[in-house]
C-alpha positions as CSV (number, residue, x, y, z in Angstrom):
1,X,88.2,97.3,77.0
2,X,88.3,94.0,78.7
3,X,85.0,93.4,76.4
4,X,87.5,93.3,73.2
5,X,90.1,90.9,74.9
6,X,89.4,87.6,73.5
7,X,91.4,85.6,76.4
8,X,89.4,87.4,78.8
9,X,86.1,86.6,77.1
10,X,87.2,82.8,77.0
11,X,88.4,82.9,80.5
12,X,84.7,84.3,81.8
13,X,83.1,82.0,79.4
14,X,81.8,84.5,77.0
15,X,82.7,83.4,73.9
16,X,84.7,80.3,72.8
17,X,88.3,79.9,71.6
18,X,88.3,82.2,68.4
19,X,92.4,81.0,68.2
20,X,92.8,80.5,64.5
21,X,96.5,78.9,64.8
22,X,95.3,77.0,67.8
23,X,97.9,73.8,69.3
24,X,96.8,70.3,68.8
25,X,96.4,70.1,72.5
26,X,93.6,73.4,72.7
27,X,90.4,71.6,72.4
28,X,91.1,68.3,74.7
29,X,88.9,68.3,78.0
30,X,90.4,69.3,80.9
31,X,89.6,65.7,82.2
32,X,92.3,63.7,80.3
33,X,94.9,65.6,82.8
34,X,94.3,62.4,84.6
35,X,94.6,64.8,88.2
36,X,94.8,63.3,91.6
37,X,92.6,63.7,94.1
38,X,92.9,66.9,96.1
39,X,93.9,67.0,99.5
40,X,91.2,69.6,101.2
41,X,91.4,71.3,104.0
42,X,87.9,72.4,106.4
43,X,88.4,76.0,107.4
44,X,88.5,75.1,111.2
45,X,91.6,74.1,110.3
46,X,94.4,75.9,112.2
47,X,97.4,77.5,110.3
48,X,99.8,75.9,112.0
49,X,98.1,72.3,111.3
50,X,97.6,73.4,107.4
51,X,101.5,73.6,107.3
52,X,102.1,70.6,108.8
53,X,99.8,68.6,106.7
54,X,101.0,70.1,103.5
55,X,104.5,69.8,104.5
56,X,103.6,66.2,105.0
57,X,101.5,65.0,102.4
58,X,104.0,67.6,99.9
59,X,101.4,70.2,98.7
60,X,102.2,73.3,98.0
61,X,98.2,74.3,98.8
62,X,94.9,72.9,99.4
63,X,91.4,73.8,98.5
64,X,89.6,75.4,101.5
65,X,85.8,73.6,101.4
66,X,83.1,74.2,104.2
67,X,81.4,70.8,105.0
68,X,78.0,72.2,102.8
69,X,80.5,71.5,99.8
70,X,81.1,75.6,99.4
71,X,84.3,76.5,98.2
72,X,86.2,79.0,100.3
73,X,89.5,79.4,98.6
74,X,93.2,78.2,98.5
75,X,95.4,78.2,101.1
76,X,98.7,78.0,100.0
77,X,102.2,77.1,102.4
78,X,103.8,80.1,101.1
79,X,101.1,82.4,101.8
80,X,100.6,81.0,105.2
81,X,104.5,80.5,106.4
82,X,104.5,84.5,104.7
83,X,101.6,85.4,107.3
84,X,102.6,83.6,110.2
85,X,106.2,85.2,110.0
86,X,105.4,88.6,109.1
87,X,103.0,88.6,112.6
88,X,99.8,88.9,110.5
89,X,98.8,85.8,111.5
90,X,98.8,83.2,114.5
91,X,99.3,79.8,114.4
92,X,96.5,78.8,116.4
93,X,94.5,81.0,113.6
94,X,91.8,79.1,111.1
95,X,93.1,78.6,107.8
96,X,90.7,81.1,106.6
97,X,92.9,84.2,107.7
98,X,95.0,83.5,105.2
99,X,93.1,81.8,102.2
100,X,93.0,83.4,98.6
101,X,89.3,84.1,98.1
102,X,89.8,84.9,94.6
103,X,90.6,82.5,92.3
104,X,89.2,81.3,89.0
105,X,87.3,77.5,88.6
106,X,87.4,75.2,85.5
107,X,85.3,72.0,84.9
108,X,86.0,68.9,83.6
109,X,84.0,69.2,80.0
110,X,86.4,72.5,79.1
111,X,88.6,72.9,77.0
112,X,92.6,72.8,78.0
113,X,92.5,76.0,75.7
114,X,90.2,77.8,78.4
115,X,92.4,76.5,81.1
116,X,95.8,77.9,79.1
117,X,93.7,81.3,78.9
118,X,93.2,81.2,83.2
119,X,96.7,80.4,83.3
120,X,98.1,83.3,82.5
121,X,96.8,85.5,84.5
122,X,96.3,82.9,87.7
123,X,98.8,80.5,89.4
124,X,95.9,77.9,89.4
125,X,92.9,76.9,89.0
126,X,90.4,74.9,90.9
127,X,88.7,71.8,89.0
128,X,85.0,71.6,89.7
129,X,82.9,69.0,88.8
130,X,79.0,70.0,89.0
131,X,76.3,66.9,90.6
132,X,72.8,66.7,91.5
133,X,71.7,66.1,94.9
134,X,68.7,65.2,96.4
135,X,67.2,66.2,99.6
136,X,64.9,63.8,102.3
137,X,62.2,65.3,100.2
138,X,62.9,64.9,97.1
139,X,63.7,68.0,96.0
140,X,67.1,68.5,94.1
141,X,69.9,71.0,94.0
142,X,73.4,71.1,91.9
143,X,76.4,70.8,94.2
144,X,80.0,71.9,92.7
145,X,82.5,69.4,93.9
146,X,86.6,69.7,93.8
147,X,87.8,67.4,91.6
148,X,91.3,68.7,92.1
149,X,94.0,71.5,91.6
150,X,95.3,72.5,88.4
151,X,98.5,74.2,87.9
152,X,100.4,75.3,84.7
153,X,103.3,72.6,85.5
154,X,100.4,69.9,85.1
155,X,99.4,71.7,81.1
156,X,103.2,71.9,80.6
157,X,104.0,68.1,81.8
158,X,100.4,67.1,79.7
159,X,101.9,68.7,76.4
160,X,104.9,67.5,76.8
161,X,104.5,64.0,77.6
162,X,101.2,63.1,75.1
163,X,102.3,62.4,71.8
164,X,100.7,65.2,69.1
165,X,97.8,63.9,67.1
């Protein structure tokens, strides 16, 4: 059934935006969000150190990325303080007790129509950005890199702020 759910198709990249009454804003690239940099976390990272530095720096979570570039998941403070409190967790733990593995990604070429579709079903979404590498010899691979965190306050604040053309 999912199969005749057009959001879901668009979500999974199955078929594009068949929206007939679509809003001016559904066919911009996600990349005129103008996103910050995300903060990102290793997943050495202890829990209690996670809080701290999102309580510090004022994130409410973090991408969890392994140093090969591989992304892990979110951790979020919520989530974490949740864990730690309810005994599930330790501080001294690695933030990757207490990551959300599943979660959906978005690059910077699509449409803020697909991202509106993963937003409804999702909290956020995880801004990739795909480059080659090259290797001492010569051969090349495609890396996914975080280009940042997306949320549905940053489409709401992007819609409501950009004048409609």
């Amino acid at each position: 059934s999912k199969f005749l759910n057009d959001k879901w198709m668009i979500k999974h990249g199955f078929l594009n935006d068949v929206q007939e009454h679509k809003p001016w804003w559904w066919n911009i690239k996600v990349q005129k969000l103008n996103l910050s940099a995300p903060l990102i976390l290793l997943p050495e990272v202890s829990c209690q150190k996670a809080i701290e530095i999102l309580q510090e720096k004022g994130y409410d979570q973090a991408p969890v990325v392994a140093e090969s570039g591989l992304i892990l998941g979110m951790v979020t403070l919520s989530n974490t303080l949740t864990s730690v409190l309810a005994g599930n967790t330790q501080f001294s733990d690695p933030v990757t007790k207490v990551i959300y593995d599943q979660f959906s990604k978005i690059g910077l070429e699509d449409s803020l129509g697909k991202l509106s579709c993963i937003l409804e079903n999702d909290h956020f979404a995880i801004v990739v950005h795909e480059q080659m590498q090259f290797n001492g010899n010569g051969s090349s691979f495609m890396k996914q890199m975080v280009f940042g965190v997306v949320t549905a306050m940053d489409l709401l604040t992007f819609v409501s702020r950009s004048d409609k053309k």
